[in-house]
C-alpha positions as CSV (number, residue, x, y, z in Angstrom):
1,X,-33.5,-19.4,2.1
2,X,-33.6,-17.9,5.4
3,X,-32.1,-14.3,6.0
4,X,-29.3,-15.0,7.8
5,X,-27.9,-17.6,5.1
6,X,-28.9,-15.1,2.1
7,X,-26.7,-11.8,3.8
8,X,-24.1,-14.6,4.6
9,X,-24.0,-15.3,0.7
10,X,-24.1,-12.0,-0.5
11,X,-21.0,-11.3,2.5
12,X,-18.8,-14.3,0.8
13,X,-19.6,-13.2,-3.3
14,X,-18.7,-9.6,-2.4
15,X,-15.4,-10.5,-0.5
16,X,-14.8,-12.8,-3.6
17,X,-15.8,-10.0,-6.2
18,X,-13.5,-7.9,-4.3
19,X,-10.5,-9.9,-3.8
20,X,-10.6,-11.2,-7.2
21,X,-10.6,-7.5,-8.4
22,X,-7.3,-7.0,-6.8
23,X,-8.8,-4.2,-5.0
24,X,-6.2,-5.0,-2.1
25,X,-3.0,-4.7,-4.1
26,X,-1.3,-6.4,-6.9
27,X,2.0,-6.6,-7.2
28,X,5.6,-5.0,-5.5
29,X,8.5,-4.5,-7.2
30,X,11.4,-3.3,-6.0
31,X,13.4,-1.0,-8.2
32,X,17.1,0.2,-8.2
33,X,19.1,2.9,-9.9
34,X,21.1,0.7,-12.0
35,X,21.5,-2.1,-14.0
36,X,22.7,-4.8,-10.8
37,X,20.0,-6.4,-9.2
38,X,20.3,-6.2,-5.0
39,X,19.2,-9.1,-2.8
40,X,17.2,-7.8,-0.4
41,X,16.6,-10.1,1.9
42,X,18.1,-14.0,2.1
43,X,15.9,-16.9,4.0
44,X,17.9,-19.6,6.0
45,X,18.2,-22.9,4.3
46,X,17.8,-25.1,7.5
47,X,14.9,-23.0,9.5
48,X,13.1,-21.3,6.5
49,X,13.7,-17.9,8.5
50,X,14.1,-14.5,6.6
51,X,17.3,-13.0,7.4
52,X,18.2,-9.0,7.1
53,X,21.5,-7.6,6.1
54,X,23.6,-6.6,8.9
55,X,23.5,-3.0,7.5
56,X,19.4,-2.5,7.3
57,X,18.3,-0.1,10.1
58,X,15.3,1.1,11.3
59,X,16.3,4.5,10.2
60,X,16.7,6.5,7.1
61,X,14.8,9.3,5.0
62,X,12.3,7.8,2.5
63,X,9.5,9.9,0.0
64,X,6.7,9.0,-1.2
65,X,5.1,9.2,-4.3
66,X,1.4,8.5,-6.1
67,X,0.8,8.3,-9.8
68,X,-2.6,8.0,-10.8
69,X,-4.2,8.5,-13.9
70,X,-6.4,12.1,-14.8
71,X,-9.6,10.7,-15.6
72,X,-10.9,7.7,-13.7
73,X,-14.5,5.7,-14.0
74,X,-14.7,3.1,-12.0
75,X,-12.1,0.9,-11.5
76,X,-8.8,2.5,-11.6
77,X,-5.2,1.4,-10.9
78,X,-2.9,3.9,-8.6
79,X,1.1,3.4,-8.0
80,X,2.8,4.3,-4.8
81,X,6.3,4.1,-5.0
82,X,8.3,4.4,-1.9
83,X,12.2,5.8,-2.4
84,X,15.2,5.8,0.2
85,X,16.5,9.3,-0.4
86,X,19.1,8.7,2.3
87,X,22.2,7.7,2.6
88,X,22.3,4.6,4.6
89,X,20.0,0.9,4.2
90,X,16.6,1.2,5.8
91,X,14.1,-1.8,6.8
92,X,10.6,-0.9,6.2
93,X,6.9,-2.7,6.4
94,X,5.4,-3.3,2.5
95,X,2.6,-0.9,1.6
96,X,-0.4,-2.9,2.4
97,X,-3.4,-1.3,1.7
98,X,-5.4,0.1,4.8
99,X,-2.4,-1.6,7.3
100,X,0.4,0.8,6.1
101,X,-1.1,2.3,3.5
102,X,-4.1,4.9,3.4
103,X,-6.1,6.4,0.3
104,X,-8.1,9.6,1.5
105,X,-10.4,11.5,-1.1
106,X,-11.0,15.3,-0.6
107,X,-13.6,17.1,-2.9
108,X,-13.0,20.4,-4.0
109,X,-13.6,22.2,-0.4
110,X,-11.0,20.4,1.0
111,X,-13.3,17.6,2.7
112,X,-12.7,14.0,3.2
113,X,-14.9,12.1,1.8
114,X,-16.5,9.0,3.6
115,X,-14.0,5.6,3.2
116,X,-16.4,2.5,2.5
117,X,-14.0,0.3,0.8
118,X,-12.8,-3.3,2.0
119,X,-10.8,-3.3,5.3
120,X,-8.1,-6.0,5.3
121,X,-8.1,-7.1,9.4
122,X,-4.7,-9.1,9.1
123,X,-2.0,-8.4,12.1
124,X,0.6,-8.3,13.7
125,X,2.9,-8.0,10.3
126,X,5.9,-10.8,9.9
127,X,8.9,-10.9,8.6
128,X,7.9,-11.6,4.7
129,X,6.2,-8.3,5.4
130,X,9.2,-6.1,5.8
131,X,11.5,-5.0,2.7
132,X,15.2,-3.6,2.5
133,X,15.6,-0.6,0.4
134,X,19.5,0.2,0.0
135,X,20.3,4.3,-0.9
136,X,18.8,5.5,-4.0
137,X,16.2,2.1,-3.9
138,X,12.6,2.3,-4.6
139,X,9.7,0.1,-3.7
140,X,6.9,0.3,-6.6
141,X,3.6,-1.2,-5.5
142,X,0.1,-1.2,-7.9
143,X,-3.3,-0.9,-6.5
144,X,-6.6,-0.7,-7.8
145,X,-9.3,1.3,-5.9
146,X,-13.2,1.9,-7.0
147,X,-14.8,5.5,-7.5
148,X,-17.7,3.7,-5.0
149,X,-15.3,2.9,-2.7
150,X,-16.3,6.6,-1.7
151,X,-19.8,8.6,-2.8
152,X,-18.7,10.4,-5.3
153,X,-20.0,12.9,-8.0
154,X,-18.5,13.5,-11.5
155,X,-15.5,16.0,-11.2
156,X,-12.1,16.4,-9.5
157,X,-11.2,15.2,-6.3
158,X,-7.5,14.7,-4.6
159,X,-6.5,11.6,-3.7
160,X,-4.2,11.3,-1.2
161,X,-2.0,8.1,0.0
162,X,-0.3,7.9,3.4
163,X,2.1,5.4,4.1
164,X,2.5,5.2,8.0
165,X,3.8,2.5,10.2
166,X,4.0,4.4,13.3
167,X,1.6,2.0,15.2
168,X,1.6,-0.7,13.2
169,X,1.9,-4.2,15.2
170,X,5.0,-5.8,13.8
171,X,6.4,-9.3,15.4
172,X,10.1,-8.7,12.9
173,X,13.2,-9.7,13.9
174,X,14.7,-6.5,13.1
175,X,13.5,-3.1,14.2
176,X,11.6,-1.5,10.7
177,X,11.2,2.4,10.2
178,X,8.5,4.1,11.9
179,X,6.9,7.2,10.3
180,X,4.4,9.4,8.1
181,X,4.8,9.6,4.7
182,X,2.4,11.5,2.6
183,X,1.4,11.8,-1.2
184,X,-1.4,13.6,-3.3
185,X,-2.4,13.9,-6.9
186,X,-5.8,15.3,-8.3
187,X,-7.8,12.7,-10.1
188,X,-11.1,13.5,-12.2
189,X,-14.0,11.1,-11.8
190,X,-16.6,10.6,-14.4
191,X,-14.5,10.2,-17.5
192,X,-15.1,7.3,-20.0
């Protein structure tokens, strides 16, 4: 076996160790306040097309959270969950990890640590990537990241998330919110 076809194999079983880790993300749910569910978004029976309410606008005030867990080894699964504080309906892009979504780690001196995780290449984002969060909404997504996704040592690092679509390429047929959100929590590494 040649070179070229062995780094070739060892390419395609890592993407597929990877993927089928669910290092990319794993599942969005959107959450409301109360006990009614809220249909986001409707699709067209004759074209197949995603249609917005009239009301969602590119404008709003959203937070962001992260929840992660204290101790991590390894594998670990983080939550970002993304809340319309404001008053009005806002159209946003899903949290999609390393598109809309970025996890930094920062040791105890305050410096980033080298990223050398998977990089998902998929663009411009579509319609089926944008969500409607009415007031008082969230948007609860799951992720699991890797301890070697960075070089790390056994002790405390932060972890922080930031969700920003600023220049994000997105072919919608509505404008979607454009901003920085950031989030941080201090995760130990090393723990069984």
């Amino acid at each position: 076996m040649g070179p070229t076809l062995r780094k070739s194999l060892m390419v395609f079983s890592l993407l597929l160790i990877i993927l089928s880790s669910g290092c990319i993300g794993e599942k969005t749910t959107p959450t409301t306040p109360s006990t009614t569910s809220t249909s986001t978004m409707a699709t067209s029976s004759s074209s197949g097309r995603i249609t917005f309410p009239e009301d969602a606008s590119p404008f709003g005030n959203l937070s962001l959270e992260l929840k992660a867990p204290d101790c991590a080894f390894r594998w670990f699964k983080v939550t970002v969950i993304i809340t319309n504080v404001g008053n009005n309906t806002v159209l946003i892009l899903r949290p999609i990890n390393m598109i809309t979504l970025y996890f930094g780690l920062y040791d105890e001196n305050g410096s980033e640590l080298k990223y050398r995780g998977p990089v998902p290449t998929y663009l411009p984002l579509k319609d089926q990537d944008a969500v409607v969060l009415k007031a008082g909404n969230s948007l609860k997504r799951t992720f699991t990241l890797n301890t070697h996704f960075w070089t790390t040592e056994n002790g405390t690092y932060t972890l922080v998330a930031l969700y920003d679509t600023r220049n994000v390429k997105a072919e919608t047929s509505r404008a979607v919110w454009r901003g920085l959100l950031e989030a941080r929590v201090n995760v130990t590494f090393g723990c069984d």
